[in-house]
N, C-alpha and C positions, 0 to 999 in steps of 0.2 A: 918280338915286340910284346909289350903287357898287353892283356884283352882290354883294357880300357884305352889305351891308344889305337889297338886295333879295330875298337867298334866305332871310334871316334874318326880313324880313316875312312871305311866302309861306309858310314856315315854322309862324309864328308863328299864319296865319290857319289852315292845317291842323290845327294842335294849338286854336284855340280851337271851329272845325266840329264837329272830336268829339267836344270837351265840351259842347258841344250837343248830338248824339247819343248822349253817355251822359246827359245832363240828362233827356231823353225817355223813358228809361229805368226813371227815378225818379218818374213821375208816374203816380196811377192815375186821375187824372181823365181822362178822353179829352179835352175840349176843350184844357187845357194841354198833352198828351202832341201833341196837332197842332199848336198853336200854336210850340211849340219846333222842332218837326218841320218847319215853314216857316221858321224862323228856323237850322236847323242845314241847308238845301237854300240859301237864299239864300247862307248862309257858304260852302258847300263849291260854288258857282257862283264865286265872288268866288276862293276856291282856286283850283279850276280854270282859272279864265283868268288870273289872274297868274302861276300854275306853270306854267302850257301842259300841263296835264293835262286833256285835252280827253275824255278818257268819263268822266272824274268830274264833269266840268261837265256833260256830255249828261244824263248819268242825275238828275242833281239841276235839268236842266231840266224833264226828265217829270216829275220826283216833285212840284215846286211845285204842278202845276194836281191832281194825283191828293190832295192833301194839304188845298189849299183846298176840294175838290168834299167831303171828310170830314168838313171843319172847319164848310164851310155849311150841312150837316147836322144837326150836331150842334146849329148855333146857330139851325136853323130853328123860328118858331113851332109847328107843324106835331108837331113829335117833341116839344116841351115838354108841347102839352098830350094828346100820345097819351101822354107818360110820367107826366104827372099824379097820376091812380090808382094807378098802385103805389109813385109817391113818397107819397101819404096815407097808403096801408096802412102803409105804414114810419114816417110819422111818424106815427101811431096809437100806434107801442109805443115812440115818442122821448119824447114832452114835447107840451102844449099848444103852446107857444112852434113848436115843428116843424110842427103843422099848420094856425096860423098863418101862419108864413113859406111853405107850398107853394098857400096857401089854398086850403085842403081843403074849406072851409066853403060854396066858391061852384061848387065841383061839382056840372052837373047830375044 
């Protein structure tokens, strides 16, 4: 590739990383706010070694496993059914339909 396509990629990936980084921004769920969060560290690794910006790749290499370890958290059995009960309480003053969907109903 010519160096002016090439910086115009490199470029190109920097400005899309960000908007990853502001997409994560924009989310109040925590599991999508990590999920992009992994998706905007993958991007700005891919940045970093085609620009040869090598601490912005370093840092978005820790951040991957610091991101996943939050992410399997959040998606762990474990925290769904420790959060349970106060997703019922909450669907209590939603709608039937709400404590249905958390099934509240099969709480010991």
């Amino acid at each position: 590739m010519p160096q002016l396509a090439t910086d115009t990629f490199v470029e190109c990936m920097g400005y899309a990383a960000s908007a990853l980084v502001l997409a994560t921004f924009c989310f109040s769920d925590p599991v999508r706010l990590r999920l992009f969060a992994l998706l905007s560290n993958v991007a700005f690794i891919a940045f970093g070694y085609f620009g040869s910006i090598h601490p912005v790749m370093f840092l978005h290499i820790i951040l991957v496993p610091i991101n996943g370890f939050h992410l399997m958290k959040l998606l762990s059995p474990t925290r769904r059914l420790r959060d349970r009960p106060k997703l019922c309480r909450i669907a209590q003053h939603i709608s039937p339909q709400a404590i249905r969907e958390q099934r509240c109903d099969r709480l010991a």
